[in-house]
C-alpha positions as CSV (number, residue, x, y, z in Angstrom):
1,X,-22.4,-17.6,70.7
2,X,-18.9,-19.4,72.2
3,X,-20.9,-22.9,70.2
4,X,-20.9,-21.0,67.5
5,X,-17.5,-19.9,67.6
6,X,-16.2,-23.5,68.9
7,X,-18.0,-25.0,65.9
8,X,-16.5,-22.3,63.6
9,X,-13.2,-23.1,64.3
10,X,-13.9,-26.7,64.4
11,X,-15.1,-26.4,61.1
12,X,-12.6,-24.3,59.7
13,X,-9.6,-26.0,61.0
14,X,-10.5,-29.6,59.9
15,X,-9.7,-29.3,56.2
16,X,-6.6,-28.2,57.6
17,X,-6.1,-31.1,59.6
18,X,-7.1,-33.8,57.1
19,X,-5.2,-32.0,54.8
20,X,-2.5,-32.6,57.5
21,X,-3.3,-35.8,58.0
22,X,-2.9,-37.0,54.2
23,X,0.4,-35.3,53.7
24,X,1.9,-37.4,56.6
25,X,-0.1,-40.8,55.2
26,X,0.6,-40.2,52.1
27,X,4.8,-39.3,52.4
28,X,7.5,-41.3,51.5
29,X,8.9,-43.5,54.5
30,X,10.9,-41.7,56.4
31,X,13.4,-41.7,59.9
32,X,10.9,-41.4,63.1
33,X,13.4,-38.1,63.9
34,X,12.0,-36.5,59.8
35,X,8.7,-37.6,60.8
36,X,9.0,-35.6,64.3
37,X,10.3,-32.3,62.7
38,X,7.2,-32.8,60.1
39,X,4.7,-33.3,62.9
40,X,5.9,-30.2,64.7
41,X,5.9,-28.4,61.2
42,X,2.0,-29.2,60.3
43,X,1.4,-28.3,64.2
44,X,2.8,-24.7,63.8
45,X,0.9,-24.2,60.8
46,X,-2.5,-25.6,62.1
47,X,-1.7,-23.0,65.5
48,X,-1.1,-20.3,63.1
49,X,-4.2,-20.8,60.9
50,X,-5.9,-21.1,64.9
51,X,-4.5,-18.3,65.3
52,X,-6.2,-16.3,62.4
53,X,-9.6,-17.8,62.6
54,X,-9.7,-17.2,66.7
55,X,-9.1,-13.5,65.8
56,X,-11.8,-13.2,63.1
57,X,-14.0,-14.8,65.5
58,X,-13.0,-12.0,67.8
59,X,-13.7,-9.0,65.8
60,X,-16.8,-7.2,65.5
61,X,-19.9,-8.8,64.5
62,X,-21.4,-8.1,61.2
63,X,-23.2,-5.2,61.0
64,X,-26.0,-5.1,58.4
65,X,-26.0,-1.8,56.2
66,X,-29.8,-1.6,56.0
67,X,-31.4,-1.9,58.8
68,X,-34.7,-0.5,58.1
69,X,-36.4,1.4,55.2
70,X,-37.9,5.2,55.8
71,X,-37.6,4.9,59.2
72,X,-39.5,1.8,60.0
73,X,-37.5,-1.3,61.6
74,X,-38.1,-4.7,62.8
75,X,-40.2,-5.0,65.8
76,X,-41.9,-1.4,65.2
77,X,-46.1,-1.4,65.7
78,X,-48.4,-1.5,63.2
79,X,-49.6,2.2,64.8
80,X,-45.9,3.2,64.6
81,X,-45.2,2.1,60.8
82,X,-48.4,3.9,59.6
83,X,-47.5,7.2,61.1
84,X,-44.1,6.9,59.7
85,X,-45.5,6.4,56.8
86,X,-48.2,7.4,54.2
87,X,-49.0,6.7,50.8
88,X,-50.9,3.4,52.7
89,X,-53.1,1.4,49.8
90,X,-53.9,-1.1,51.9
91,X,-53.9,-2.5,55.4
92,X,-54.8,-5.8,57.4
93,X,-53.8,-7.2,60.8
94,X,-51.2,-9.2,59.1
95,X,-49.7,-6.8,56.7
96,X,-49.8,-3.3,55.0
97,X,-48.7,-2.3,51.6
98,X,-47.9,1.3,50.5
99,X,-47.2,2.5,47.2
100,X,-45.3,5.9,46.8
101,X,-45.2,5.8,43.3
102,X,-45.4,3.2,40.2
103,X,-41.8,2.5,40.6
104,X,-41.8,2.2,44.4
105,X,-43.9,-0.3,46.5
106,X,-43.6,-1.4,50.0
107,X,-45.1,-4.3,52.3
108,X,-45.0,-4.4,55.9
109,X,-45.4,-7.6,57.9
110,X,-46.7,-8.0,61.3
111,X,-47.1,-10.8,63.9
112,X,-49.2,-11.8,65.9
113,X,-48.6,-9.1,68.3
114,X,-48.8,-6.5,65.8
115,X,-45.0,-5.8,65.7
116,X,-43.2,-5.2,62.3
117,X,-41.5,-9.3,61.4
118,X,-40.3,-8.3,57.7
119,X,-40.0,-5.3,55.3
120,X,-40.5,-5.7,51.3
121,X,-39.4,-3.0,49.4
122,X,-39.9,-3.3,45.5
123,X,-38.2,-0.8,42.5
124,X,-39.6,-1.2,39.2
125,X,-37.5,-0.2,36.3
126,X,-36.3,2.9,38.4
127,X,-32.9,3.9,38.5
128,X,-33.7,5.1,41.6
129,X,-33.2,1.4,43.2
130,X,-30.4,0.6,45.3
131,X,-27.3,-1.2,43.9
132,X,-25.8,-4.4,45.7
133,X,-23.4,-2.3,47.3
134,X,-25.7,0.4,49.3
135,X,-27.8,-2.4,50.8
136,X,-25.6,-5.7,51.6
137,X,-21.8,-3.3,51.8
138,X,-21.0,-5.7,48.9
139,X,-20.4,-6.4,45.4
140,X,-22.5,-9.4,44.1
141,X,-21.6,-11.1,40.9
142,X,-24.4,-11.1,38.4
143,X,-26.1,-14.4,36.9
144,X,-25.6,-14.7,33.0
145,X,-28.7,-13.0,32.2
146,X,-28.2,-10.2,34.5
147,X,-29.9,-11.7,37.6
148,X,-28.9,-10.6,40.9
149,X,-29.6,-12.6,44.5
150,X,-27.9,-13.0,47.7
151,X,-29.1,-13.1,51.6
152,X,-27.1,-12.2,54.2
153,X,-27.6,-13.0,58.0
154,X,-27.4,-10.7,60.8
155,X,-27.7,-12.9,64.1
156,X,-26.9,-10.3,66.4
157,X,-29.0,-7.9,64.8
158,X,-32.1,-10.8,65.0
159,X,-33.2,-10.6,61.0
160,X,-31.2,-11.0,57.4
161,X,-31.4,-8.9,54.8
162,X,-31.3,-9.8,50.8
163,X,-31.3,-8.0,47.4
164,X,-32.7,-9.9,44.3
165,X,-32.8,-8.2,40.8
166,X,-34.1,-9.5,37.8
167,X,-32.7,-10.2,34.7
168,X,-33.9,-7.6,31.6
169,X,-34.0,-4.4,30.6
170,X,-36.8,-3.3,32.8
171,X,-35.5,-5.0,36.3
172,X,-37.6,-5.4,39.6
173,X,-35.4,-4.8,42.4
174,X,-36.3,-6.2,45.8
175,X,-34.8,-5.4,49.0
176,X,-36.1,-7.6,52.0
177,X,-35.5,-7.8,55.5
178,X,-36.8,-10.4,57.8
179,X,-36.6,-11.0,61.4
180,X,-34.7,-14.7,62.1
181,X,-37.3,-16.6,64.1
């Protein structure tokens, strides 16, 4: 976690720097005391942008809105997702799929231990599908022809979660959530 953090401020503070960097190449000569009071000016603003980035890598990890669907989550058994619920079409050692009605489908992958490793939920033409907003806590900007996609990553969670729509007037809406191996 502290390489991650490390890297992210590494990352974020070196467009800063070059940035810096090709200000002070790039400025007209000037008296070693104008170049001092520059130097100390770009390092106050690189500490304050520190600053800023150290404290969002401070605050509270991102918390994923969905973190399961009808009450069954990552890492649940096989035994454990069928009793939470019915409606089951088909099932395998690998993966189940339910259907609850013609607008609402789900499929529910195991591993190799029989634990639960991703959850595909599907919507067909229902209005009944989550927005963008109920499942990721954002707004996504829509493609040109009405298309939807985005994944977010939840590390310390262990799995992301993403929302894809289609384009059209009769949309599929899927909602996924995978366990990061």
């Amino acid at each position: 976690m502290l390489n991650q953090i490390r890297d992210y401020k590494i990352h974020s503070l070196l467009p800063a720097a070059l940035f810096a960097v090709a200000c002070l190449l790039t400025a007209p000569v000037v008296t070693a005391q104008e170049q001092s009071a520059q130097t100390k000016e770009v390092k106050t603003e690189v500490a304050q942008i520190k600053t800023v980035k150290s404290s969002d890598a401070a605050a509270a990890p991102l918390q994923p809105k969905w973190t399961g669907y009808k009450g069954v989550t990552i890492g649940m058994s096989a035994d454990e997702v069928r009793a939470k619920l019915d409606h089951l079409k088909d099932k395998s050692k690998q993966e189940d799929f339910f259907v609850f009605s013609e607008m609402e489908s789900a499929q529910v992958y195991y591993d190799d231990k029989g634990k639960v490793q991703a959850i595909s939920i599907n919507y067909v033409n229902d209005k009944s599908a989550p927005d963008a907003v109920a499942v990721l806590g954002e707004e996504i900007q829509a493609q040109a022809d009405g298309s939807i996609y985005k994944l977010v990553r939840y590390p310390e969670a262990g799995y992301w979660v993403a929302y894809s729509r289609t384009a059209g007037d009769s949309p599929l809406v899927t909602v996924t959530i995978q366990q990061i191996r």
